[in-house]
N, C-alpha and C positions, 0 to 999 in steps of 0.2 A: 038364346045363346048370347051370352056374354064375352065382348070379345074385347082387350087390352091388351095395350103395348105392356114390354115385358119390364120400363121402368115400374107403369103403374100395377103392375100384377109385384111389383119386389115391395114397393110402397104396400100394398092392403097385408103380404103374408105380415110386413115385417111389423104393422101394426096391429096385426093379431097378437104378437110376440110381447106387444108392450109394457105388458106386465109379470113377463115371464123372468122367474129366478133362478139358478141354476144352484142343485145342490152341488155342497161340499162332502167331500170327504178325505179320509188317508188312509195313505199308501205307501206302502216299502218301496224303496229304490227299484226295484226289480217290475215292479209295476207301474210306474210311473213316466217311463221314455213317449213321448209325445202328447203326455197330457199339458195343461194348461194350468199352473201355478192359480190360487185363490188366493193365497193370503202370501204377504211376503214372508221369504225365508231367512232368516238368520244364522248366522254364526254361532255355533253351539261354543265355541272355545276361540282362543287363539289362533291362527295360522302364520309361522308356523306355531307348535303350544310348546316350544321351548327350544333355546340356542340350538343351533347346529350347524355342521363343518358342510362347505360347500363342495368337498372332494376330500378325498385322500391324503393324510395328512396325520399332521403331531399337534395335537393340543399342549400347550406350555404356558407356563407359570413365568412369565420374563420375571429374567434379573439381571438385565443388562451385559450380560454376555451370550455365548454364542454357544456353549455346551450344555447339554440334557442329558438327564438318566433317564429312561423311557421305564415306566412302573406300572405299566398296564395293557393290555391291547384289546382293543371293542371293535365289533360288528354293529351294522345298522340293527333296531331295536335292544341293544344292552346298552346296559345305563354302568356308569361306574362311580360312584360317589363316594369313594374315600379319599384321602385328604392327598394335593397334588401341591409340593411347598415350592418354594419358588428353585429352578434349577432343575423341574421335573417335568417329564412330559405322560402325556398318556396318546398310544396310537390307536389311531381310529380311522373308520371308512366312511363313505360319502354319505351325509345324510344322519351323520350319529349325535345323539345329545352331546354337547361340549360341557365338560367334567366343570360342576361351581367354581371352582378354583381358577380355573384356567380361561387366559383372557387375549390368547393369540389363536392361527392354526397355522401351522408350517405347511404347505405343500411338500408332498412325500419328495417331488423333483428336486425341494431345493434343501436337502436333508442326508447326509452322508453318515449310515448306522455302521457303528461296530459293537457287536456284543450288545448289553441292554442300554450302550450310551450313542446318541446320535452330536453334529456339529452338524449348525447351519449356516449353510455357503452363501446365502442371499442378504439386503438387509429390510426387514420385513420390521413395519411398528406396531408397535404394541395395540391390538385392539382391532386388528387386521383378518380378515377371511370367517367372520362367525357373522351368520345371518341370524340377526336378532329374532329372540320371539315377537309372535304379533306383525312383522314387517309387512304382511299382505291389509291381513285387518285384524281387528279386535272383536272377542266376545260378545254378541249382539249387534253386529254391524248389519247391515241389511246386503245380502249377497246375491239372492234372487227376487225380483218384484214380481208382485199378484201381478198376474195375464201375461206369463212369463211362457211358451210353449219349453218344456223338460227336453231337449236334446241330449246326448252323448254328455257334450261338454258343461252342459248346467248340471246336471246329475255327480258328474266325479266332483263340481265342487259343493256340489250339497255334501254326498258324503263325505268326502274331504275335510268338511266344515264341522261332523259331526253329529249331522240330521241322520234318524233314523226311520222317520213316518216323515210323509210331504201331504201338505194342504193341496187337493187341486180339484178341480169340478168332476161332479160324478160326468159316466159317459154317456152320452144321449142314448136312449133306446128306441132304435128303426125298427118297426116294423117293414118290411121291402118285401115285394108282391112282382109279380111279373104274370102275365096275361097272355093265355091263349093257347087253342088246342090244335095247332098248329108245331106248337113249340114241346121237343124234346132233350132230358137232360142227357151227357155222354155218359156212354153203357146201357141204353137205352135203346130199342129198335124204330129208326127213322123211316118212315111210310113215305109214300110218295105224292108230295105237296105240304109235308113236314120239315122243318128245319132246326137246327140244335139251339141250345137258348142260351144263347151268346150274350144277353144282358145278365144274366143270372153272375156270371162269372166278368161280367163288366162293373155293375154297379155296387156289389156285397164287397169287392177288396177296396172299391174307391169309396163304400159307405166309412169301411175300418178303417182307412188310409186317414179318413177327415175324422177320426176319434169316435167311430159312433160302435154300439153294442147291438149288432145287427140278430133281425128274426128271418126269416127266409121260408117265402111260401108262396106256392105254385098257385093260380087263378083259371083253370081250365075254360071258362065261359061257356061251358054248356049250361042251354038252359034247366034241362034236368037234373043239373048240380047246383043249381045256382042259390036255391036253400039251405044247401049242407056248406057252400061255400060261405058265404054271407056269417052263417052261425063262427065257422071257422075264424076268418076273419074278426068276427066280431071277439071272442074270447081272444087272440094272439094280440086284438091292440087296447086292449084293458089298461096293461101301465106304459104305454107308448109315447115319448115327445114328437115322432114324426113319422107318417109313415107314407113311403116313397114307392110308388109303381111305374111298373114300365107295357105301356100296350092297355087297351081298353079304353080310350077315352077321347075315340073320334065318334064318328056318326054311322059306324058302319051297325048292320043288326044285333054284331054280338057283341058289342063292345057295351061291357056290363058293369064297368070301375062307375061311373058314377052312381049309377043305381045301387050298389053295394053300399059307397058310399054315405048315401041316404039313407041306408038302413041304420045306417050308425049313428044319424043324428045329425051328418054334416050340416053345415050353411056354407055355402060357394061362395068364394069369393070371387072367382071370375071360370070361362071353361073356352079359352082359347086365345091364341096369343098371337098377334102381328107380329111376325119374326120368321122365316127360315135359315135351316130347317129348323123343326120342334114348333110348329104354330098349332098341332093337339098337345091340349094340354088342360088341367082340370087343378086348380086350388081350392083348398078348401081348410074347414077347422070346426072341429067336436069339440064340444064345454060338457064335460061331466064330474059333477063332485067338485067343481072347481080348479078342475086341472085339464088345459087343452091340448090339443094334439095337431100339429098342423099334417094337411094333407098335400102332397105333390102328386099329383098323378101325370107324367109325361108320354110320350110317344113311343111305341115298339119298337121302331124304326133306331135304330142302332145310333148314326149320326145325329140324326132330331134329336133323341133323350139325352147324348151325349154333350150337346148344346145345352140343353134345359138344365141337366143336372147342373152343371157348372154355374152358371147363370143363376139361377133359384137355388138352390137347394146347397150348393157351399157355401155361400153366406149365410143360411139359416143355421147349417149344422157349426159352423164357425163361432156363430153368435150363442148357440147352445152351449155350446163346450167350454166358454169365458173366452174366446180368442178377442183382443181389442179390435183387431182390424181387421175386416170380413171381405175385403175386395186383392182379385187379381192384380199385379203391376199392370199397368198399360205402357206398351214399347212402341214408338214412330219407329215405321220401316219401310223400304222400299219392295217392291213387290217382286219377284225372281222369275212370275209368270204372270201371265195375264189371265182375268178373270172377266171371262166371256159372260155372263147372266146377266138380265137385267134384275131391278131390286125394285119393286113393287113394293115390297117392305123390308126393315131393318133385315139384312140380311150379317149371319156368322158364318165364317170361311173356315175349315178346321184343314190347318197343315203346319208348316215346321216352321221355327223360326232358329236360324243358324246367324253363325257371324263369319264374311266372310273380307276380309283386309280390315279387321276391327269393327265394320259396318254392320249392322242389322238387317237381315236379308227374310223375307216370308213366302214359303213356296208352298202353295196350295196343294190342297189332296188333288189328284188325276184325277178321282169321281168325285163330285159334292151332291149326290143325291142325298135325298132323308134316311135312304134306307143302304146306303155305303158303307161297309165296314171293317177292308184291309188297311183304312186309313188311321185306321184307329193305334194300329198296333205302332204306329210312329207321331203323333199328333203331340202338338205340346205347346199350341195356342191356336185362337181364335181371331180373324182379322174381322173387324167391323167395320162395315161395310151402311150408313145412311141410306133409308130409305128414299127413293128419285137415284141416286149417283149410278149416271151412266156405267154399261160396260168396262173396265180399269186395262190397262196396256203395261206388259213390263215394266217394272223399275218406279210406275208408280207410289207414290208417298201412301201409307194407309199406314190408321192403327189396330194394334194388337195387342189384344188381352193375354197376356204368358201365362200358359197355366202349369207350366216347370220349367223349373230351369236349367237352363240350354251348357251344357256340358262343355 
């Protein structure tokens, strides 16, 4: 048994990775919200790509007076390009191309219409209220940089800008496994010493959450499955970049994930981790054909995998997906409760981090077992906690890795 701290288990996966590329490909706007930009994006056109009124108003021809014949009237997208001589106006609504000719805009407020001639009550100069073409940027400007993650608001200016396809890395494809005949899925009849499989539906929305194209397959650990599993297994991770289990890979009889494992071809890079909770734990990586596969195999235990995934396995999928930066913020906070354990080794705290008179405050789950798991459904950091550091008392200083952000 191979057993490492969980920097030196982040150093071997990540150097497994060292020569890993990430494909490209494109995609329509509609597919693209939280993918990760590859290549920068450009400015297909001008923004804006030509004059327009920044409200409601009279496009006019000055001629140094104060009277207009009004000879046209437009809506946003109509265009009006017939000839507009000086002393003329054209009305138009917010956001409409301003007529070639025309080289003012009146605000309708300051505009007194009778019939088709308007007088303006203001004095307004010449060259006044048209937001030029181009004012944002120019044709080929660079508007989104490679390793750019696609939110909401990069998206409307991509197509804004013109893009119709977006460069961004393909998505990793998990295979994700979960272990044990213990575990049943809901709609399913629970026996007595059975329980629902609460990682199934923990880790496949947190796999998609982190950009990945998830597979999803049960591990029963019977021995007399354990051939048909194996085969199973083995076909589902043919084109796989990662593939992520939860259960199977302590010491107990039927904990069968590494053995499977080995079927595959793995080589281990470590099979346990100094850390609570999540200290079962199994890395590994398959070279076939020249394309590798990293393995995470983590703990059953709800809290432990919860720990691990985060720790290991979003930095990997981070780094698969093009994200530049793969690590959690870290917050200094004061402690809201006291944390009675001692730390034999690097121990992870999973509870809240709130802010309470502008301060950072971190209030521990009520349970911190391995196998804890109504603390989940509110968790949104992790306080680290040095191996030796005594027992901690209210209000203590500690940090904390955020792993969302605190509302």
């Amino acid at each position: 048994m191979e057993i490492v701290t969980i920097t030196e288990a982040r150093r071997r996966l990540d150097g497994a990775l060292s020569s890993y590329e990430a494909k490209i490909e494109y995609v329509t706007p509609n597919q693209a919200l939280g993918r990760i930009t590859a290549r920068d994006i450009t400015a297909a056109c001008d923004y804006p790509p030509y004059r327009k009124s920044p409200f409601d108003g009279y496009a006019i021809h000055s001629h140094g007076g104060n009277a207009y014949e009004v000879v046209a009237t437009i809506g946003a997208g109509i265009v009006y390009d017939g000839p507009v001589a000086a002393g003329q106006a054209v009305r138009l609504m917010t956001g409409c191309a301003v007529p070639d000719d025309c080289d003012t805009v009146v605000p309708q407020e300051y505009a007194e219409r009778q019939g088709n001639h308007i007088r303006v009550t203001e004095s307004i100069p010449p060259g006044s209220n048209i937001i030029p073409k181009g004012e944002e940027c120019r044709s080929g400007a660079v508007i989104i940089p490679a390793g750019t993650k696609l939110t909401a608001g990069a998206l409307s200016v991509a197509v804004g800008l013109g893009n119709e396809r977006l460069p961004v890395y393909a998505k990793t494809k998990v295979l994700f496994l979960t272990s044990g005949r213990e575990l049943v899925l809901p709609g399913e009849v629970r026996h007595h010493g059975q329980i629902y499989n609460s990682n199934a539906y923990l880790f496949q929305p947190l796999l998609e959450q982190y950009g990945a194209e998830v597979t999803f397959y049960h591990v029963s650990d019977g021995p007399d499955q354990l051939a048909d599993e194996m085969a199973a297994v083995r076909r589902l991770a043919r084109d796989k970049d990662l593939i992520v289990s939860t259960g199977g890979v302590s010491v107990g009889l039927y904990d069968t994930m590494p053995q499977i494992y080995q079927s595959l071809g793995a080589v281990q890079l470590y099979d346990r981790i100094t850390m609570r909770p999540g200290s079962a734990s199994y890395g590994g990586v398959i070279e076939t054909d020249g394309r590798r596969t990293l393995i995470l195999g983590l703990s059953g235990n709800p809290s432990a995998s919860f720990n691990a995934f985060h720790l290991l396995a979003v930095p990997i999928l981070r780094r698969l997906n093009g994200e530049r930066n793969s690590e959690f913020p870290v917050v200094t906070c004061h402690l809201g409760d006291a944390i009675h354990k001692k730390n034999p080794v690097d121990r992870f705290v999973q509870g809240r981090l709130t802010y309470e008179q502008g301060q950072p405050i971190f209030t521990p789950n009520t349970t911190l077992t391995s196998s804890a798991l109504l603390g989940l459904a509110h968790t949104n950091a992790l306080a680290y906690i040095k191996k030796g550091t005594p027992p901690l008392p209210k209000g203590a200083p500690i940090e904390v890795i955020l792993l969302k952000a605190v509302p």
